[in-house]
C-alpha positions as CSV (number, residue, x, y, z in Angstrom):
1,X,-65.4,186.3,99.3
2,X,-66.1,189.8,101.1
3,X,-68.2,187.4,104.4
4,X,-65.4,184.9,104.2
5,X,-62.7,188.2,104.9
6,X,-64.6,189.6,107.5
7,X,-65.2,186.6,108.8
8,X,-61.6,185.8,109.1
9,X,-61.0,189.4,110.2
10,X,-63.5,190.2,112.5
11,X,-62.8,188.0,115.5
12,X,-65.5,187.8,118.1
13,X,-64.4,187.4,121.6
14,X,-67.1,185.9,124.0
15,X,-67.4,189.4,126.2
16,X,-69.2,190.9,123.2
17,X,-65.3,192.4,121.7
18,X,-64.5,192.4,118.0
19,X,-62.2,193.7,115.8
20,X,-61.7,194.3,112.5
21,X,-58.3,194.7,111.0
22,X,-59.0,195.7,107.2
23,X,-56.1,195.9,105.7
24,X,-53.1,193.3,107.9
25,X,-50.4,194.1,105.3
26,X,-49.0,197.8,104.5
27,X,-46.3,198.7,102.3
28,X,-44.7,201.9,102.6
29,X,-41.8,204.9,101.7
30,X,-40.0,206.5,104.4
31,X,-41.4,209.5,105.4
32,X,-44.8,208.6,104.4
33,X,-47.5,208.5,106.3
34,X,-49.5,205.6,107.4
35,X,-53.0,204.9,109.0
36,X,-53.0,201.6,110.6
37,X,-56.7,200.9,110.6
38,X,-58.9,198.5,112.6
39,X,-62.6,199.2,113.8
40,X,-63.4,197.3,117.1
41,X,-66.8,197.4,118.9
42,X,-67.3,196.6,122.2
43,X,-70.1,196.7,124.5
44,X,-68.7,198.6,127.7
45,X,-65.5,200.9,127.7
46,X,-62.8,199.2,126.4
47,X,-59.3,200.8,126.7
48,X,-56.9,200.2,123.2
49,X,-53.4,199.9,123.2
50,X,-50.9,199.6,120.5
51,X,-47.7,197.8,120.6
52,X,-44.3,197.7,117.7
53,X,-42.2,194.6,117.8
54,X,-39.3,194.7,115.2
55,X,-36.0,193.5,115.3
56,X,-35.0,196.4,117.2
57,X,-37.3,195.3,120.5
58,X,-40.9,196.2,121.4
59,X,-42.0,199.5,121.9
60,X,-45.2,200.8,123.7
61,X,-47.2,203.5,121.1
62,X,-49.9,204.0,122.8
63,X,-53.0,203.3,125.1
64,X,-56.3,204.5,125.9
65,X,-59.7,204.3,127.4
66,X,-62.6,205.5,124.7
67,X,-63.9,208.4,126.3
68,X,-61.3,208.8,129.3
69,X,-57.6,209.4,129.4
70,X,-54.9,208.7,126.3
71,X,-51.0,207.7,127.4
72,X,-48.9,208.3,123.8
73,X,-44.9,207.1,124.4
74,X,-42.7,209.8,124.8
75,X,-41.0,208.1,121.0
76,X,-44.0,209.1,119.5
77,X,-45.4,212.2,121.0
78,X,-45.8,214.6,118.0
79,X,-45.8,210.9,115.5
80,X,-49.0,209.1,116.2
81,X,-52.8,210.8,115.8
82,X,-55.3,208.2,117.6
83,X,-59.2,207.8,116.2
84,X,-62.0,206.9,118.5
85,X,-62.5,203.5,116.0
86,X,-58.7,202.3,117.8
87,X,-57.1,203.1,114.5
88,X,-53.7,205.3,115.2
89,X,-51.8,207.1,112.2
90,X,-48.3,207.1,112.1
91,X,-46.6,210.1,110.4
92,X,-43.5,210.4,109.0
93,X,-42.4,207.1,109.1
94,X,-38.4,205.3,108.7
95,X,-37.1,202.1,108.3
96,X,-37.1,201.8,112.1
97,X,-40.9,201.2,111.5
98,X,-41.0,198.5,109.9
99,X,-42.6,195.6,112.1
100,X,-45.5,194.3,113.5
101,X,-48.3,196.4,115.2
102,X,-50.2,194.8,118.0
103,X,-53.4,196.4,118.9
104,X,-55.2,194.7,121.9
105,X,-58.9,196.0,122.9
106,X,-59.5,194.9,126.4
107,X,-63.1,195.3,127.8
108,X,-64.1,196.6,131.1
109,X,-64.8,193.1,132.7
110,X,-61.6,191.7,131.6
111,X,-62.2,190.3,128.2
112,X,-59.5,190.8,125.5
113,X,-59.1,190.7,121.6
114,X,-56.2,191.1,119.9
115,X,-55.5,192.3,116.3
116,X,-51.7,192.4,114.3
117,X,-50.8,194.6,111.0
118,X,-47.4,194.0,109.2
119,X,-45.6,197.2,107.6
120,X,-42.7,197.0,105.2
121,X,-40.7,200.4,104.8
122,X,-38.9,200.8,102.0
123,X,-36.5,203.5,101.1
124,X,-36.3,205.5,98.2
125,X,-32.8,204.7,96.7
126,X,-31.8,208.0,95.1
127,X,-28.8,206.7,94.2
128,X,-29.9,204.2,91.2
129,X,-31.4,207.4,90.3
130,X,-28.7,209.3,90.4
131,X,-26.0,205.9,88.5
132,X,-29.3,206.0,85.6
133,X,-28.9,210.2,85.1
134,X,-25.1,210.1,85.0
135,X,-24.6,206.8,82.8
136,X,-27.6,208.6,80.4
137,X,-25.3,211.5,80.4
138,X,-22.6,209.7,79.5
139,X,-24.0,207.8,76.5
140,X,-25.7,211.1,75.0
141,X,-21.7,212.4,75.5
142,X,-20.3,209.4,73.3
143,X,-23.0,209.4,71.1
144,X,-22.5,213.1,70.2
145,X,-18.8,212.5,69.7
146,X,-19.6,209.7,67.7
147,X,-21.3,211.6,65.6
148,X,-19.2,214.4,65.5
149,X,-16.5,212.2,64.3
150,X,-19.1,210.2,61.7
151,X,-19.5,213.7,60.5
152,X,-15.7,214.5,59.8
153,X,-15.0,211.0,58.5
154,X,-17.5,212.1,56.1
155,X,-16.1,215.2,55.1
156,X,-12.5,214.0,55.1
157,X,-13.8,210.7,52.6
158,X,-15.6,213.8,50.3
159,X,-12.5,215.5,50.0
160,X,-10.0,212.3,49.6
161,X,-12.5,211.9,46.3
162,X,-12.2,215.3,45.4
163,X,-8.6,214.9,45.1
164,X,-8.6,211.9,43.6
165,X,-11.0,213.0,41.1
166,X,-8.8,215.6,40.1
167,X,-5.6,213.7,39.5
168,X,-7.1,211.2,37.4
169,X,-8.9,213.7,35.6
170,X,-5.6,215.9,35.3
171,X,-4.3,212.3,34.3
172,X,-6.0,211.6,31.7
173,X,-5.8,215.2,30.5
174,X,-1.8,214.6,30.0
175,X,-2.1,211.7,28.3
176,X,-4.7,212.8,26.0
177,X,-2.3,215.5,25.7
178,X,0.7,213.6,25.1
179,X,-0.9,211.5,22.1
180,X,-1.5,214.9,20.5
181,X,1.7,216.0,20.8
182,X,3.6,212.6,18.6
């Protein structure tokens, strides 16, 4: 299975370019951060650059030649760290993310070999959170009042006996004493 996933993975352009993109799928949290990671090898200089589509267009990250000069997008000056294996890592990332990365190694002599990782972003919804903490509050509220009110029925039903209690006793007492008496 491992050969077969490299094998799909690592594609081999005829200039001597390949690429691996290990992991083509990443799921993340906003305000994460994310290493989109590929390994290429190449046998002259081969310049890397990195492209975002999403529904919100296509955006340049990055480019540069291994060993030479590196041309970050003004978007994502202080957001994106670049490795010398073409992987970049995104930091702090948003919703706005989300998309499709395109990372194309091109070699010297013109040959080319493209590679594509898909990220999800998902936010952190605070406020089911927040509905689950307040409707826990509010059932430990009625439950307490229920309680509190199991608690006075009880006392109210120990005191309704009492009573009774005592006029049938005091009851009978007046009848016993009343049979006396003829």
């Amino acid at each position: 299975i491992t050969s077969t996933l490299i094998a799909l993975l690592c594609l081999s352009a005829p200039g001597g370019v390949s690429l691996l993109v290990p992991q083509p799928n990443i799921n993340a949290t906003v305000a994460q951060n994310i290493l989109l990671s590929v390994e290429y090898s190449c046998r002259g200089v081969a310049t890397i650059e990195w492209k975002h589509v999403s529904s919100w267009g296509t955006k340049k990250i990055v480019e540069w030649k291994s060993g030479n000069y590196v041309n970050i997008s003004a978007v994502y000056k202080d957001r994106v760290t670049i490795f010398e294996n073409g992987s970049i890592q995104l930091l702090n990332v948003g919703v706005r993310d989300a998309g499709y990365y395109f990372v194309t190694v091109t070699e010297e002599y013109g040959t080319n070999i493209y590679g594509t990782i898909i990220v999800n972003v998902y936010e952190i919804i605070y406020e089911d959170l927040h509905f689950v903490a307040v409707f826990f509050a509010f059932l430990t509220a009625v439950s307490a009042i229920l309680i509190c009110f199991m608690w006075l029925c009880n006392k109210f039903v120990h005191l309704f006996q009492k009573k009774t209690h005592k006029l049938t006793a005091s009851t009978t007492e007046e009848i016993e004493l009343e049979t006396i008496e003829c």
